[in-house]
C-alpha positions in Angstrom: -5.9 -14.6 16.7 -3.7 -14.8 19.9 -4.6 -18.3 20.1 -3.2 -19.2 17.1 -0.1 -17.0 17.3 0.2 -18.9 20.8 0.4 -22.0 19.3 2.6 -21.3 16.5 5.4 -19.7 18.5 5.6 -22.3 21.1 5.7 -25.0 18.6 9.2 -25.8 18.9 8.8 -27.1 23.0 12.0 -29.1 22.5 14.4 -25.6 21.8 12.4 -23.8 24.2 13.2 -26.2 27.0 16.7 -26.8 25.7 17.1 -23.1 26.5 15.9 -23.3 29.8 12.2 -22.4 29.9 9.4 -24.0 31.7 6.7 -24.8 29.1 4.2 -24.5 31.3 5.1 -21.1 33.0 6.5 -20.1 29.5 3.0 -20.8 27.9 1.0 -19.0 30.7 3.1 -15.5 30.5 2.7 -15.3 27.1 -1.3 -15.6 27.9 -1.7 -13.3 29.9 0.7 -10.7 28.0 -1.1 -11.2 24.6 -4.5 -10.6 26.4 -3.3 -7.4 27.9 -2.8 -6.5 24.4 -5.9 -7.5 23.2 -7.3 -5.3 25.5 -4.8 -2.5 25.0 -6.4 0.8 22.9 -5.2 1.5 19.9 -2.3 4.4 19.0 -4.5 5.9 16.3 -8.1 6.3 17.4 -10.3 7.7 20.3 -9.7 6.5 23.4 -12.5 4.1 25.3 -15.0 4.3 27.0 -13.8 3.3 30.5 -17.6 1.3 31.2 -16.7 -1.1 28.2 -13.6 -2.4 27.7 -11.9 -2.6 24.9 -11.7 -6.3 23.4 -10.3 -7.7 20.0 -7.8 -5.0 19.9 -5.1 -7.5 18.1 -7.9 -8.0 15.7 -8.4 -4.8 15.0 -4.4 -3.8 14.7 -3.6 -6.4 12.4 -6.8 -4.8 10.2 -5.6 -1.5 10.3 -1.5 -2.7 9.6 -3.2 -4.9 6.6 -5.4 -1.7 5.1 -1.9 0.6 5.8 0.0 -1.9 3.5 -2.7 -1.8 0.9 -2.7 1.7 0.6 1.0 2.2 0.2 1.5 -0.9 -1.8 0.0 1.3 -5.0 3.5 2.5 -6.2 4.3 -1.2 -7.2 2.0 -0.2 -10.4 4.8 1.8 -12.0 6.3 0.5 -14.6 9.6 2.1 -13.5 9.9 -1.6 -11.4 13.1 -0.2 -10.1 11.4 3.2 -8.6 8.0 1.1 -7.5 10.0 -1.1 -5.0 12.5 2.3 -3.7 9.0 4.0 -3.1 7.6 0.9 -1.1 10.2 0.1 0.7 10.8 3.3 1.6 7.3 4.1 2.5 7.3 0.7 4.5 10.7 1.6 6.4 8.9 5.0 7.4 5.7 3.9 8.2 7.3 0.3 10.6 9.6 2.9 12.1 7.1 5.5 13.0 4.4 2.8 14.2 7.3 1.0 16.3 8.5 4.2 17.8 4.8 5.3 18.8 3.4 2.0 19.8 7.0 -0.6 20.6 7.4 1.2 24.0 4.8 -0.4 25.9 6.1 -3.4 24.9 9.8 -2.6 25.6 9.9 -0.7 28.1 7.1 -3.1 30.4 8.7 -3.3 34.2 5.8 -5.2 35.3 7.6 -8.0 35.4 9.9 -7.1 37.8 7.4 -6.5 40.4 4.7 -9.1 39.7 6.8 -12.1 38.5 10.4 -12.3 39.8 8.9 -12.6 43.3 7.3 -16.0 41.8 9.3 -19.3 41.5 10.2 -18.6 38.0 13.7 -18.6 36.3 15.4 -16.2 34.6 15.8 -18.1 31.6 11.7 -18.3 31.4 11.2 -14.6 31.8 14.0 -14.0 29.4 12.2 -15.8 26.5 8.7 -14.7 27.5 9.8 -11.5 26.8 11.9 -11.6 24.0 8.8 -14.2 22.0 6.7 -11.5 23.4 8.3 -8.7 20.8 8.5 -11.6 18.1 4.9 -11.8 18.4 4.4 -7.9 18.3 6.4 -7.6 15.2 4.8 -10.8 13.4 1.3 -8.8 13.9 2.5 -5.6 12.5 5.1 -6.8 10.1 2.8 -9.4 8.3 0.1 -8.1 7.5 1.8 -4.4 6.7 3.6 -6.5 3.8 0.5 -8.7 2.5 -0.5 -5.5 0.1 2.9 -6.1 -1.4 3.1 -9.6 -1.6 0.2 -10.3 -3.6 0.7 -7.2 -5.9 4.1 -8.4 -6.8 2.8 -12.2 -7.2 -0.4 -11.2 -8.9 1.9 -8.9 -11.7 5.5 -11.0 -11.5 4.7 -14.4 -10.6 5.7 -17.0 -8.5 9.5 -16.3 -8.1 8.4 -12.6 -6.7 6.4 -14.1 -4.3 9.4 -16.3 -3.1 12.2 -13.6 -2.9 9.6 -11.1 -1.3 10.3 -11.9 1.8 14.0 -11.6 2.3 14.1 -7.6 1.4 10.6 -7.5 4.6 13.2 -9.6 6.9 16.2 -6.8 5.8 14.0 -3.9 6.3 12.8 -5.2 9.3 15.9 -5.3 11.1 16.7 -1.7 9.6 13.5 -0.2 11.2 14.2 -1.9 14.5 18.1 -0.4 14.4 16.5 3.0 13.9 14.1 2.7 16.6 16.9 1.5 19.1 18.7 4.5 17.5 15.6 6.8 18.4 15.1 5.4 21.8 19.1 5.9 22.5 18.6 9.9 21.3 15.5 10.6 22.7 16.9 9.2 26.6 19.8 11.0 25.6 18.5 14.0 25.5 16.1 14.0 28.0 14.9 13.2 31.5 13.5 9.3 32.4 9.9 10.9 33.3 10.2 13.0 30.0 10.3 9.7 28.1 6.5 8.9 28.1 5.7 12.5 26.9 7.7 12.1 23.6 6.7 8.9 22.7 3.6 10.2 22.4 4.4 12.9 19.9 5.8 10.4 18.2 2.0 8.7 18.6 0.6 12.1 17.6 2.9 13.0 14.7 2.2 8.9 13.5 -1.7 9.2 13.6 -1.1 12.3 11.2 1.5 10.3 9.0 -2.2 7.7 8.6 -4.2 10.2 7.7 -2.3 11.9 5.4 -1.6 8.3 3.9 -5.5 7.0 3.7 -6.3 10.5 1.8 -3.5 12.0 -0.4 -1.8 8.3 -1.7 -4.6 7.6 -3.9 -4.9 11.1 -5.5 -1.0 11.1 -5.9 -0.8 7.6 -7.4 -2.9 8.7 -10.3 -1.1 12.2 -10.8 0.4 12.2 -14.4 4.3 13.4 -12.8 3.7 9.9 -10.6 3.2 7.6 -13.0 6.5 9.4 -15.1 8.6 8.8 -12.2 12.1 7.0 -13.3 14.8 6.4 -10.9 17.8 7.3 -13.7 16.5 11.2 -12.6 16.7 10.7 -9.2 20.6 9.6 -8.3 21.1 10.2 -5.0 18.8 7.6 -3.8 21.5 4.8 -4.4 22.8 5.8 -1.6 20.2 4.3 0.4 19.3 1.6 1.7 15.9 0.7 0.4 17.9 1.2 -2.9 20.2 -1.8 -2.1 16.9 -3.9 -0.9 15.2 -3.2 -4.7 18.8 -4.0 -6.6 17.8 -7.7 -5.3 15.2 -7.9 -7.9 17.9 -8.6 -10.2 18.0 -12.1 -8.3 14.8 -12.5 -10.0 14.3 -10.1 -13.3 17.6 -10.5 -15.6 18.2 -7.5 -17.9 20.7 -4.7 -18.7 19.1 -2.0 -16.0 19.5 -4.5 -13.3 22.8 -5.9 -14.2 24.3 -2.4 -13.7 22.7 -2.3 -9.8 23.2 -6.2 -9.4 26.4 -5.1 -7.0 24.3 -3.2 -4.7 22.5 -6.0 -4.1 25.4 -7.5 -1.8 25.0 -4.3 0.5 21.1 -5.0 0.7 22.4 -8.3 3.2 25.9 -7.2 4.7 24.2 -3.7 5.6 21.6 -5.1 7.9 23.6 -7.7 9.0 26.4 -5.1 10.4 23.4 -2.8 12.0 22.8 -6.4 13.6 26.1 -6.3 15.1 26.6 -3.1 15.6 23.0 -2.9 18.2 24.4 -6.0 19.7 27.7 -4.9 20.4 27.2 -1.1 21.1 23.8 -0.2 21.4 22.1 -2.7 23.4 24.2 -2.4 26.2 23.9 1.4 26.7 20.0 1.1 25.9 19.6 -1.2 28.9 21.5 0.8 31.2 19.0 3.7 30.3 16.1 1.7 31.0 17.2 0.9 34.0 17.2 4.5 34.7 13.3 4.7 34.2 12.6 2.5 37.2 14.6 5.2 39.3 13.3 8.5 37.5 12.9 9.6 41.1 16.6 10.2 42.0 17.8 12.3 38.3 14.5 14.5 38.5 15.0 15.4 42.7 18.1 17.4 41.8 17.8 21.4 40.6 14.1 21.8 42.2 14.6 25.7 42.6 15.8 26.3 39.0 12.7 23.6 37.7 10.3 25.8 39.5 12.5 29.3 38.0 12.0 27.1 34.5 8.4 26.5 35.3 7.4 30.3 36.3 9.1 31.4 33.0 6.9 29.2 31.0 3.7 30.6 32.6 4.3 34.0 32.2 2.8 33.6 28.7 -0.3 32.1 30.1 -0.7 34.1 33.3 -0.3 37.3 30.8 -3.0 36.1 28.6 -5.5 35.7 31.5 -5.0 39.0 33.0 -5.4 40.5 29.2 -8.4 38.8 28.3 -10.0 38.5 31.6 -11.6 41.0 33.9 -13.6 38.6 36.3 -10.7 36.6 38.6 -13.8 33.3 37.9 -12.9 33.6 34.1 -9.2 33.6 35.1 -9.4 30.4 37.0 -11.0 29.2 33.9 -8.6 30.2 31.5 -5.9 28.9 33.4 -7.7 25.6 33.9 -8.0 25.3 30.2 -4.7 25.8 29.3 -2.9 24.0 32.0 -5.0 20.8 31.8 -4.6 20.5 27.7 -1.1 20.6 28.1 -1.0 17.3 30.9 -3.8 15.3 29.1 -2.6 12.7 26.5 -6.0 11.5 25.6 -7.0 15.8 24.5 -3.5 15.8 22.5 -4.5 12.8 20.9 -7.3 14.0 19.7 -7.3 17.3 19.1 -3.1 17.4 17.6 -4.3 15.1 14.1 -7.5 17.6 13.4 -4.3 20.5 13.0 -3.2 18.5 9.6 -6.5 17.7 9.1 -7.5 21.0 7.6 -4.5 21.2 4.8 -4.4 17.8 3.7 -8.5 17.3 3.8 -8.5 21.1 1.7 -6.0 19.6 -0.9 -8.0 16.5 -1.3 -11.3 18.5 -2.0 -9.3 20.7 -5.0 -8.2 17.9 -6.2 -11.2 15.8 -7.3 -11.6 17.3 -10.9 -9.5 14.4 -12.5 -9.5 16.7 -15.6 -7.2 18.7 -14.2 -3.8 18.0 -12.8 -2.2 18.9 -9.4 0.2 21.4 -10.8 -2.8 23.1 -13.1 -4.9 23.0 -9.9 -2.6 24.6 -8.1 -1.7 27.8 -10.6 -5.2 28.6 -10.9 -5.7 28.7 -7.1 -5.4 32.1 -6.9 -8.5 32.7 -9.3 -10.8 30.4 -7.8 -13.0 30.8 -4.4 -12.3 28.4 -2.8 -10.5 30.2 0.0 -13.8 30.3 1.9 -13.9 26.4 1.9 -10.1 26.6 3.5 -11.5 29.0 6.2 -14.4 27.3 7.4 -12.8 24.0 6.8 -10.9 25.0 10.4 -14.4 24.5 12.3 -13.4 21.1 12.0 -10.6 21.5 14.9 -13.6 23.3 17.0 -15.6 20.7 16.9 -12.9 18.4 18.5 -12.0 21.3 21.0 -15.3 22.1 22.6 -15.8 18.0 23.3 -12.6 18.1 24.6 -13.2 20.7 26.6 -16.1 19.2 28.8 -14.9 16.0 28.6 -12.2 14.0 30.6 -10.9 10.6 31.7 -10.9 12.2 35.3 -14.1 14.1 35.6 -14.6 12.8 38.7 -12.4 15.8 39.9 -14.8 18.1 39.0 -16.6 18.0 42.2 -14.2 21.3 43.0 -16.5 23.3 41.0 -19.2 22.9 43.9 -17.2 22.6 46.8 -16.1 26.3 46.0 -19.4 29.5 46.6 -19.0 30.4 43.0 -21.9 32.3 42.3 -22.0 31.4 38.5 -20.6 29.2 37.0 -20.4 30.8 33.6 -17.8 32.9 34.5 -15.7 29.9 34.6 -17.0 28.2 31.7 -16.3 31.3 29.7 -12.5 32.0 30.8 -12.0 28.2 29.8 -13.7 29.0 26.4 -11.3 31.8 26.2 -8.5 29.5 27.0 -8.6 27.0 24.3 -9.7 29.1 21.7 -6.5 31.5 21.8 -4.6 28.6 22.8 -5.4 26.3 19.4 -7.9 28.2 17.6 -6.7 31.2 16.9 -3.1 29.8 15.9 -4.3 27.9 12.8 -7.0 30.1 11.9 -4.1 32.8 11.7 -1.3 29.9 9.8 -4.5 29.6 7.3 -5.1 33.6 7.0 -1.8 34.1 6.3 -1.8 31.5 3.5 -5.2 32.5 2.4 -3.5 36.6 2.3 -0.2 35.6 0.6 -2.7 33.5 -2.5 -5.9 35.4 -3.0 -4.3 38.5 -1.7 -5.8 41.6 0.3 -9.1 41.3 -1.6 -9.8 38.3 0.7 -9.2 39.9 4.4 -13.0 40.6 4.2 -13.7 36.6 4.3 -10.8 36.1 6.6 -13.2 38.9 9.3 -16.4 37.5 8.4 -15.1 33.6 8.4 -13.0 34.3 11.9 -17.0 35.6 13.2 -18.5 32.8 11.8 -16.7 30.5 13.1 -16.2 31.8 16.9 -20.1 31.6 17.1 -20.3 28.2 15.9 -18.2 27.5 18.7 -20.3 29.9 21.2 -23.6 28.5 19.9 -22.1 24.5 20.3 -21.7 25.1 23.6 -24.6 27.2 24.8 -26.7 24.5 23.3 -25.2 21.1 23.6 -21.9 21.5 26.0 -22.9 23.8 28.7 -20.7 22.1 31.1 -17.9 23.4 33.1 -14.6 22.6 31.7 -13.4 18.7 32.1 -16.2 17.7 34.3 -18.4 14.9 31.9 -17.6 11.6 31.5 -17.3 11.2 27.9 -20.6 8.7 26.6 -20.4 6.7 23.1 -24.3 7.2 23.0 -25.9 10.2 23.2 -29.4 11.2 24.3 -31.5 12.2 21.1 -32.8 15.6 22.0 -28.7 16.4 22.7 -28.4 15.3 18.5 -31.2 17.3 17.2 -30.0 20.4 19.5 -26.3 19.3 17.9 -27.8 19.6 14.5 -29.5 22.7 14.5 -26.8 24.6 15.4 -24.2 23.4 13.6 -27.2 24.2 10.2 -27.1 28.2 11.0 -23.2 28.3 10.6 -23.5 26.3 7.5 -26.2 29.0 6.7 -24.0 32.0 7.4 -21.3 30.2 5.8 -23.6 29.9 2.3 -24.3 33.6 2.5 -20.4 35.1 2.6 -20.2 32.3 -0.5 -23.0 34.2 -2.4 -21.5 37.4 -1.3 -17.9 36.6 -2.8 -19.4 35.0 -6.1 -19.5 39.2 -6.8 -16.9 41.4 -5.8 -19.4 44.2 -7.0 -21.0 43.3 -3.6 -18.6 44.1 -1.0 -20.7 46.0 1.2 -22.7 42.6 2.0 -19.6 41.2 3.9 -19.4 44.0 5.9 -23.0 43.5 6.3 -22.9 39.9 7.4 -19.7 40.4 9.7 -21.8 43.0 11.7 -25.1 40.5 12.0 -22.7 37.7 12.5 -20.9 39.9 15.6 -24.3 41.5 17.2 -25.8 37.2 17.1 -22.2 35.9 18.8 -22.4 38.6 21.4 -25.9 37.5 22.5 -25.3 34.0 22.3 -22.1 34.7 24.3 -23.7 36.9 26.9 -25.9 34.3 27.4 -23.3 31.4 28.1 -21.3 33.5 30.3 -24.5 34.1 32.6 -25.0 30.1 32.6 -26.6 29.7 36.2 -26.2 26.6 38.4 -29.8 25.7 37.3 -28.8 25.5 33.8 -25.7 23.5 34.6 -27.8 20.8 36.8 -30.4 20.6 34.3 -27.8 19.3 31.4 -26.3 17.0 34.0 -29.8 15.3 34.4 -30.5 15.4 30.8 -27.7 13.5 30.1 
């Protein structure tokens, strides 16, 4: 793949060289910078495994950009043609923007070249181009294959003069998206410190990796909705105020008829719109944006200033924290734990990553599962909520963000730190292991279980705070049983391992059975409300079992701890 986008890009030698470049040096930069991206990981996705390193990532981008276009390339079915191309382009503006705000930085905002090349004999000029056909590059692998869904659909179902004018609204849309993400950049350095800057692009990673999954599940089931496919843009006015708008009004180039007659003059924004945000970056933005990136290279001198009110700011924000441990902790090992916990999920990018997309992962994977009966529609669905049970599925369907936090929690990227632990005479280390239990479970668990209760009280009403109990004790020993059995580690100290040892699976298995077990019983208990007095039963068994479990992993000796360090 590189190769060939290589070749094709330095194709025209002559303007290249014209401009100033050395071929040779020109060609080689570009090398080495496309196979740092090839092994670059992914946005979306785990993160590697540091023995193996990741290869074929451009291979694997250009898959994903190809499947993304695909899936939101389903609106072009509507026979509303006007609506189908708002809704794509729309959907393609918001998913290039997000996906070049998340992922464009490491590409922009590269100062390696200042250290490593500009100490070489190479001119400006040759630097200058090698980064600039750099970003061309980027863009072709995202750009391209995000728009193949399109392309075909529209040539497939309007022939061969779609497939001609289809890419001039891409090339409009694609400046617009690169306009806004200048705009972003501009905002977010605005209002913020240079060493902030890292930490916000990757919200923007998080919230993206969310905007995917929600895609992949919900466009399908939403395509096929009855109030979809009746979608007509006469109901919907305002939207001709934007710019996607303008970008479908050039279908009248194409399709002659009275609708499209009647937009035709929108068509002319469509090209002098872009074209102005061209001139506008050019003339206003760029200039500012470079002066703030020059500011990253020298985060050093704005952050220096102020260090007795950042240290006020910072003891303010840990009173919550420092609060919580003392509250919840008697032994000062299970404070040191707690604090651990909390603390290190807030600095690590690779437990954000993984842990912030399970949060939408509940709602959007709960609306999927209500929605399979095609008999029914969304909006029918949705007024019989209420008198269904499927409020029990919601609950339990948060044991899905446990799972995620408890191998976070004994896995890290630096768990060679960990060697801490036994350079300090604790005497066990359960006590730790326990207070850092503690720590992530009221820091993440216990916030969405309650968003969910609270959703779960306002449909089914009070008759449900019995399931809301016995699914919160459920759930917590799960969690307890997971790691007494297959994560009895202290906190952050395991490398994480794509290939697990098979008596660590079958352990892994049977525990997760007995929640699924519990879980079946508080079913078969709410299938009669006659039988009330069986939750209360349950929620008792279920609390004596998670304190003995519990006990158990907060007595973990050093023993124990070796002896799943061996196994492993």
């Amino acid at each position: 793949m590189n190769k060939f986008l290589l070749y094709i890009f330095l194709l025209p030698k002559a303007l290249w060289k014209v401009l100033g470049a050395d071929l040779p040096q020109l060609k080689a930069i570009l090398k080495v910078k496309l196979m740092l991206d090839d092994r670059r990981p992914l946005t979306m996705g785990r993160a590697q495994s540091k023995k193996k390193p990741t290869r074929f990532m451009t291979v694997l981008s250009v898959f994903l950009s190809a499947v993304m276009g695909f899936m939101y390339s389903m609106p072009l079915m509507l026979e509303d043609k006007f609506m189908a191309l708002w809704l794509y382009f729309s959907t393609f503006l918001l998913m290039l923007s997000f996906l070049l705000i998340s992922d464009f930085s490491t590409v922009l905002f590269d100062t390696r070249d200042k250290t490593i090349l500009l100490p070489r004999p190479i001119n400006e000029r040759t630097l200058l181009l090698s980064r600039l056909l750099h970003m061309f590059i980027y863009l072709f692998r995202i750009v391209v294959p995000m728009s193949l869904g399109g392309w075909i659909v529209l040539g497939m179902t309007q022939g061969w003069k779609a497939v001609v004018w289809f890419p001039l609204p891409i090339i409009m849309l694609t400046i617009i998206a690169l306009f806004l993400v200048n705009a972003a950049y501009l905002l977010v350095l605005r209002f913020s410190k240079p060493g902030k800057f890292k930490d916000i692009i990757n919200y923007f990673q998080i919230a993206f990796s969310m905007l995917f999954f929600v895609t992949v599940y919900l466009m399908p089931r939403v395509v096929e909705s009855k109030g979809f496919q009746e979608l007509q843009h006469a109901h919907y006015p305002w939207i001709s105020f934007t710019p996607t708008y303008w970008l479908a009004a050039t279908w009248s180039w194409v399709q002659q008829d009275k609708v499209w007659a009647a937009t035709q003059w929108l068509s002319v924004l469509a090209i002098i719109g872009p074209l102005f945000l061209v001139w506008l970056t050019v003339k206003y933005l760029s200039p500012s944006f470079a002066k703030r990136i020059g500011n990253i290279d020298i985060v050093g001198l704005g952050e220096t200033k102020a260090v007795n009110q950042v240290k006020v700011k910072q003891s303010r924000q840990s009173q919550l924290y420092i609060r919580l441990a003392n509250l919840l902790n008697k032994n000062p090992l299970e404070k040191a734990g707690f604090s651990i916990a909390w603390l290190q999920t807030d600095r690590s990018r690779n437990f954000k990553m993984r842990v912030y997309p399970m949060f939408a992962f509940v709602p959007v994977y709960f609306f999927y599962m209500i929605t399979l009966n095609r008999k029914r529609s969304i909006a029918e669905t949705w007024e019989n909520l209420s008198n269904s049970h499927t409020h029990i599925l919601l609950l339990y369907m948060t044991s899905f963000v446990v799972m995620n936090l408890l191998a976070m929690l004994v896995h890290s990227d630096q768990y060679k730190a960990s060697w801490i632990y036994y350079s300090t005479p604790i005497e066990k280390p359960g006590a730790v292991m326990n207070g850092a239990f503690k720590g992530i479970w009221v820091k993440y668990f216990v916030p969405i279980f309650t968003t969910v209760s609270c959703f779960v009280l306002y449909t089914w009403g009070l008759k449900s705070l019995l399931d809301i109990v016995l699914a919160f004790v459920n759930i917590t020993l799960f969690g307890v049983a997971i790691l007494r059995v297959a994560y009895r580690r202290l906190p952050f100290s395991a490398m994480e391992k794509m290939n697990e040892k098979g008596n660590r699976f079958f352990k892994t298995m049977f525990v997760m059975i007995f929640p699924v077990a519990l879980g079946l019983g508080h079913a078969m208990a709410d299938s009669s409300q006659s039988l009330w007095w069986m939750k209360i039963l349950f929620i008792i068994l279920s609390a004596v079992l998670l304190w003995l479990i519990w006990d158990s992993y907060k007595n973990t000796s050093w023993d124990e701890v070796k002896k799943v360090d061996l196994s492993s």
